[in-house]
Every structure is written in structure tokens, then in C-alpha cells.
GULO-567657 format. One line per field, with one value per residue: x, y negated, z negated of N, C-alpha, C in turn; residue in one letter. Coordinates in steps of 0.001 Angstrom, whole numbers. Atoms other than C-alpha are relative to their C-alpha. Layout:
<rs>
n.u (X ...)
n.v (Y ...)
n.w (Z ...)
ca.u (X ...)
ca.v (Y ...)
ca.w (Z ...)
c.u (X ...)
c.v (Y ...)
c.w (Z ...)
resn (a ...)
</rs>
This chain:
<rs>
n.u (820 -725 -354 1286 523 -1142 292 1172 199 -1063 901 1374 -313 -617 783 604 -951 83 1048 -43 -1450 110 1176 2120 683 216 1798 138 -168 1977 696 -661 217 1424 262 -542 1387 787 -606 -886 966 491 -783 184 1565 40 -805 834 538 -1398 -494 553 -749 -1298 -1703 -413 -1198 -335 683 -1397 -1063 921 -211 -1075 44 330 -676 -950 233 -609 -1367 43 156 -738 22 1065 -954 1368 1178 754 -1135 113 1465 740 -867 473 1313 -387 -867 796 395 -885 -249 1086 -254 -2046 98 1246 -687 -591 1009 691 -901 -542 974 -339 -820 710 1357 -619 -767 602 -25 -1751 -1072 66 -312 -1548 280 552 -1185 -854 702 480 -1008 -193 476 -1119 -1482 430 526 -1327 -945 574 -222 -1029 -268 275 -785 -1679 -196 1083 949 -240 -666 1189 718 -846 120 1265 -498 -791 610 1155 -217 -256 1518 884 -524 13 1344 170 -712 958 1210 -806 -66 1450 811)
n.v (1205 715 327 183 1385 928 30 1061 1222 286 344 980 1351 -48 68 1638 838 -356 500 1704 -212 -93 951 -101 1022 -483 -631 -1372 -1168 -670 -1020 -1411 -959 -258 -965 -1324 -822 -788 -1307 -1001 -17 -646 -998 -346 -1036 -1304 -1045 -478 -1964 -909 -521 -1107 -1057 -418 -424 1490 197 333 1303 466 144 744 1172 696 466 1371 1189 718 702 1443 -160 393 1240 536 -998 876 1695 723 104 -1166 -976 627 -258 -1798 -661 96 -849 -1462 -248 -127 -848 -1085 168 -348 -1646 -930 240 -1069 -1645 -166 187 -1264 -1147 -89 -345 -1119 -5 -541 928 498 1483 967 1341 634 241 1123 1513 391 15 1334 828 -141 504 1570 479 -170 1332 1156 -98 -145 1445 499 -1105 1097 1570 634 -917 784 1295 -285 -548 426 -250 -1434 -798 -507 -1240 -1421 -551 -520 -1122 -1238 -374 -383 -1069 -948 -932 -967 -1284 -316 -647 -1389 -882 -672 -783 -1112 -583 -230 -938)
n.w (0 -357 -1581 -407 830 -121 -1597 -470 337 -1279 -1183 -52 -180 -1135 -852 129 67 -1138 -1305 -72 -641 -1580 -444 286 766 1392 -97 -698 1049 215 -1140 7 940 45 -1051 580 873 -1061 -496 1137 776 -1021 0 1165 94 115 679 1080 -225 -90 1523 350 -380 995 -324 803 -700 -1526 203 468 -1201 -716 904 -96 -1453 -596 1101 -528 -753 -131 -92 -1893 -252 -655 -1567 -543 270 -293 496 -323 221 1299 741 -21 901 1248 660 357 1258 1595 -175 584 1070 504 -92 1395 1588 89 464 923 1340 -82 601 1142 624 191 1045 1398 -141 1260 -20 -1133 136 -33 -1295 -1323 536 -341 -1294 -49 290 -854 -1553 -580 425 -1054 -376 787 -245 -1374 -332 -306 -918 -784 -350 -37 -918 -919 107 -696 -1407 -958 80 -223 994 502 -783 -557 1517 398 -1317 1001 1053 -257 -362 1545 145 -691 -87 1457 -205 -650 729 1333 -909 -308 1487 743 -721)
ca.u (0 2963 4081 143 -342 2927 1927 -1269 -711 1994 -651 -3627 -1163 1252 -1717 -3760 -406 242 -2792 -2090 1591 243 -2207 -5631 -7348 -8077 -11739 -10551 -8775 -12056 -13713 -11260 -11464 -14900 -15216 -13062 -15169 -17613 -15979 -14693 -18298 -19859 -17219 -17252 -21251 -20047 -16956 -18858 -20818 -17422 -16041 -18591 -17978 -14753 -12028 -10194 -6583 -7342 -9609 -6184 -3861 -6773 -6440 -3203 -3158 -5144 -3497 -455 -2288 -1693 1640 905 65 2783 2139 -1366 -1222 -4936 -8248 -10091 -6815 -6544 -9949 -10121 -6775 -7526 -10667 -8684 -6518 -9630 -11000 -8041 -7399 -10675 -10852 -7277 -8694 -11803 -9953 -7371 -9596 -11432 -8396 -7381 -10934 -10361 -7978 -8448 -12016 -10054 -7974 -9696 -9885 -6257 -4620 -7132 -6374 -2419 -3156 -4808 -1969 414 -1851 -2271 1409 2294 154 2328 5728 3746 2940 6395 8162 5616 6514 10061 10587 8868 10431 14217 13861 10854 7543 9263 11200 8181 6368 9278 9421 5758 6793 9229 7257 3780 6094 7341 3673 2182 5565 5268 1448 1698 4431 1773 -738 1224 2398 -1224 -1969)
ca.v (0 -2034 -2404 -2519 -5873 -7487 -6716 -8277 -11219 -11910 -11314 -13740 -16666 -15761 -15859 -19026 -20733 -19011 -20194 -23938 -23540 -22674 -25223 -24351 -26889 -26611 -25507 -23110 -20945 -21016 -19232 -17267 -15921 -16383 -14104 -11585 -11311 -10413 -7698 -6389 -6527 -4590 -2278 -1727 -75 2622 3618 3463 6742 7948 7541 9503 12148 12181 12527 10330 10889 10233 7090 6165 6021 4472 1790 1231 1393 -1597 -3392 -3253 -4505 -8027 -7504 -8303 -11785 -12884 -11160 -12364 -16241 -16515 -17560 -14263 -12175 -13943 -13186 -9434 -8995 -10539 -8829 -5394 -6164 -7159 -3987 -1841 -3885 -3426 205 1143 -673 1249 4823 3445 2827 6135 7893 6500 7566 11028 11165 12758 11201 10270 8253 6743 3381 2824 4178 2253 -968 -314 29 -2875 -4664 -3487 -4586 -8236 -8338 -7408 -9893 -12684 -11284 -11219 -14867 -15845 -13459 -15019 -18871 -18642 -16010 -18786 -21806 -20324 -18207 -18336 -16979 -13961 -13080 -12872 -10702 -8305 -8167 -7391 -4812 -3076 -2692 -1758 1155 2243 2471 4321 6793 7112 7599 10423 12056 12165 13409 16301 16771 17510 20074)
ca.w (0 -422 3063 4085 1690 3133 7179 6628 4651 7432 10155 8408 8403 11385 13742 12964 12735 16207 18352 16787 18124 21898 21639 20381 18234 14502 15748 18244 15432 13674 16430 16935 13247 13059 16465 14825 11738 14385 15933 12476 10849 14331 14570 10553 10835 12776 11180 8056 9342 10418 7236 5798 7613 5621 8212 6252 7576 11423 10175 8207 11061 13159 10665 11101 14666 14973 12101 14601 17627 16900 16803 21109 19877 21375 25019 24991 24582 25680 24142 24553 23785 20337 19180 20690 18701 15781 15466 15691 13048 10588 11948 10731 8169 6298 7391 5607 2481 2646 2879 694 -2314 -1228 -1480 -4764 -5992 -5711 -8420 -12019 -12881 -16775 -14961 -11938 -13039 -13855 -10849 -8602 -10863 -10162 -6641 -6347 -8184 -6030 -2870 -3817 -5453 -1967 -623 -2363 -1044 2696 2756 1640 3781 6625 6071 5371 8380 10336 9093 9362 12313 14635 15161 17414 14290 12506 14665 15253 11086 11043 14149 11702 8758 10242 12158 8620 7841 10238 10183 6380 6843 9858 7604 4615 7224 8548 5076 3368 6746)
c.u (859 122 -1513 -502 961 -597 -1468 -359 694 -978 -1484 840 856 -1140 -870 1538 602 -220 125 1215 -292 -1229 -981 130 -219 -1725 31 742 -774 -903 606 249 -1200 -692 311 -692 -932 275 229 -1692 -1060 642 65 -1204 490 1034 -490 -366 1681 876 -999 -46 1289 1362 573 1105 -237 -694 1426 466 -1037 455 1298 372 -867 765 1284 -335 450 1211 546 7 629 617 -809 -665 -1950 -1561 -655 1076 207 -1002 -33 1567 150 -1057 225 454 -855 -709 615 543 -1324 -302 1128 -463 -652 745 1070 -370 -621 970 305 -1517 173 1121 -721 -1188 723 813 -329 620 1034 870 -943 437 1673 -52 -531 903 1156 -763 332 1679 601 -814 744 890 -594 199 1394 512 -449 788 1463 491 -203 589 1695 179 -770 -1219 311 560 -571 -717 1137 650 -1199 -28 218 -1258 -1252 1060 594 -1170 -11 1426 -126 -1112 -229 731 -694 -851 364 341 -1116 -604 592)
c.v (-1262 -856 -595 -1692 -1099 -9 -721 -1047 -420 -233 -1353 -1497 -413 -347 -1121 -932 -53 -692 -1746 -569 -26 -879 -46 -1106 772 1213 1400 1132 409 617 1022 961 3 1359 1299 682 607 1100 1126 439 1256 1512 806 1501 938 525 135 1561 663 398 987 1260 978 685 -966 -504 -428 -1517 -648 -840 -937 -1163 -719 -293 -1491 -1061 -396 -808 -1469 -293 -747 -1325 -644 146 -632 -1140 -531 -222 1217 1105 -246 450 1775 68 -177 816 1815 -65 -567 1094 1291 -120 476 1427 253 -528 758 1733 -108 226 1648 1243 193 208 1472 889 280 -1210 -1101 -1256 -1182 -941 -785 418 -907 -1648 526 206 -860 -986 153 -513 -878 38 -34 -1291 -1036 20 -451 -1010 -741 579 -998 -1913 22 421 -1304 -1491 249 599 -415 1139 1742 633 561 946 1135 568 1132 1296 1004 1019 988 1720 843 717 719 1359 618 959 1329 991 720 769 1650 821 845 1365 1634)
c.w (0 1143 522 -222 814 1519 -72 -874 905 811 -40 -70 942 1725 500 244 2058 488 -494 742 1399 193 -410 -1539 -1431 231 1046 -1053 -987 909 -123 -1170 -179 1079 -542 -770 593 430 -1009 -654 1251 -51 -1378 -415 837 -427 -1650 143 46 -1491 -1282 282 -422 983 -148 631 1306 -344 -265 1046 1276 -350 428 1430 671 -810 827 2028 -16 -379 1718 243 1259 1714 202 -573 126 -1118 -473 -535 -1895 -566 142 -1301 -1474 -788 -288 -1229 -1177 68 -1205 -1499 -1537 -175 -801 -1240 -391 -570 -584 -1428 109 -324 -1878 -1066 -257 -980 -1117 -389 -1936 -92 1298 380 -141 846 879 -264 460 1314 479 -197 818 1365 242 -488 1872 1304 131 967 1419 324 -623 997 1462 461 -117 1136 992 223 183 1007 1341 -59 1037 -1072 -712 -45 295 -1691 -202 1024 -1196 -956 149 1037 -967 -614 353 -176 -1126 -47 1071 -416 -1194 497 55 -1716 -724 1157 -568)
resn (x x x x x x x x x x x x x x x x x x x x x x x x x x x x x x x x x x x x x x x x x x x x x x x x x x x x x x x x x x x x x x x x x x x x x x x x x x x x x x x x x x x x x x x x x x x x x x x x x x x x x x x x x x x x x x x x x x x x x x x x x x x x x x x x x x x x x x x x x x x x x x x x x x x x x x x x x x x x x x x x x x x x x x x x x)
</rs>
């Protein structure tokens, strides 16, 4: 969850900061997260069912597969490209919280409540480090350095995560 908290506090302030950088208006990066929410809230109702279903692991990695879509930001520069990619990565992002929490439910019922509370703490602490990591990445290097941080990390994920996968078969 670490890594997870740090790649997407990076992505909610690397992205808006982005589309003001290539031009778009204070009001077009409100759309464009406003659109997203859209996409993420649409897309949400049916992986809901899916996640009931309970294939948790391929949902997982789903998750993270969109969380590194906007990683492309910087490929697709456009209006319409911004919004579909944003809206993946509140897709995946939301989803991985979902079957993260779900995972850490399944744990001894005695202790539930205190591993999902240190899991949680580790989320948002991770959070924190993200959104420094984010602005200073951007203010001493540049906005490719950024994105080829948030590259790394999100491919540590997902290898970590298809290693736990495989692992558990």
C-alpha cells in the first residue's frame, strides 16, 4: 500500500499541474477531473458486481493497470486524452482501495480493526511522502522526471502484486 499511496498522490497533483503547463485553463482541469469522476463513478457500478464475484486478484492487477495509464500523460497532450486517462486512473485507483480494504478484511475477525487501521496509516502516510516526492521532483527536475518516477514505482507495484498473485496459486 505504500508504493500505491505514493503513485497516486503523485498522479492527483502531477496531472492538474500538467494540463495547466500545456495550456488548459483553470476551468478546463475542472472538467477534466470532473469528467473523470464520471468515468470512475460509471465504470465503478459494474466492477462493483465484479467484485462480488470475488475474483479479487485479477480485479487487483486491473487496478493497477489503470493506475499506470496516466503515466501516457505525457504522449497524450490533448483535451479528450486527459480526461479518458484521468478517469482510468480514478477507476483503478478506487478499485485497488476497494480490494485493498477487502483484502485486509479477511484477516483474524479479533484483529480486523487494527490491521485495517495500520493499513490505512500506512496509505495516507504514503500519501504525504507522494505529494512531496511530486513537487520537489517537479520543481528540481521536470515533469518527465516525474512521470518516469511514477513509471518506476507503479512497475514495482504491479511486479510485487503479480508475484503475490502467482504466489497464493
Amino acid at each position: 500500500m505504500f508504493f500505491i499511496g505514493i503513485v497516486q498522490a503523485m498522479q492527483e497533483i502531477l496531472l492538474p499541474l500538467f494540463a495547466t503547463d500545456l495550456g488548459f485553463t483553470i476551468t478546463d482541469v475542472g472538467i477534466i477531473v470532473g469528467m473523470a469522476s464520471a468515468i470512475a463513478i460509471a465504470a465503478l457500478l459494474f466492477l462493483g458486481n465484479y467484485l462480488k464475484r470475488s475474483i479479487g486478484q485479477s480485479l487487483l492487477l486491473f487496478s493497477f493497470l489503470m493506475i499506470a495509464f496516466p503515466l501516457l500523460a505525457p504522449v497524450l497532450t490533448d483535451f479528450m486524452g486527459l480526461i479518458i486517462l484521468s478517469g482510468l486512473f480514478l477507476m483503478g485507483r478506487t478499485s485497488g482501495l476497494t480490494m485493498s480494504r477487502s483484502f485486509f478484511s479477511e484477516f483474524s475477525d479479533t484483529h480486523k480493526a487494527t490491521i485495517m487501521s495500520v493499513g490505512e496509516t500506512i496509505y495516507y502516510f504514503s500519501r504525504s511522502v507522494g505529494s512531496v516526492l511530486a513537487g520537489y521532483t517537479l520543481e528540481t527536475v521536470s515533469f518527465d522526471a516525474a512521470f518516469t518516477l511514477m513509471t518506476a514505482l507503479t512497475i514495482i507495484v504491479m511486479g510485487g502484486s503479480i508475484a503475490l498473485i502467482f504466489a497464493k496459486r
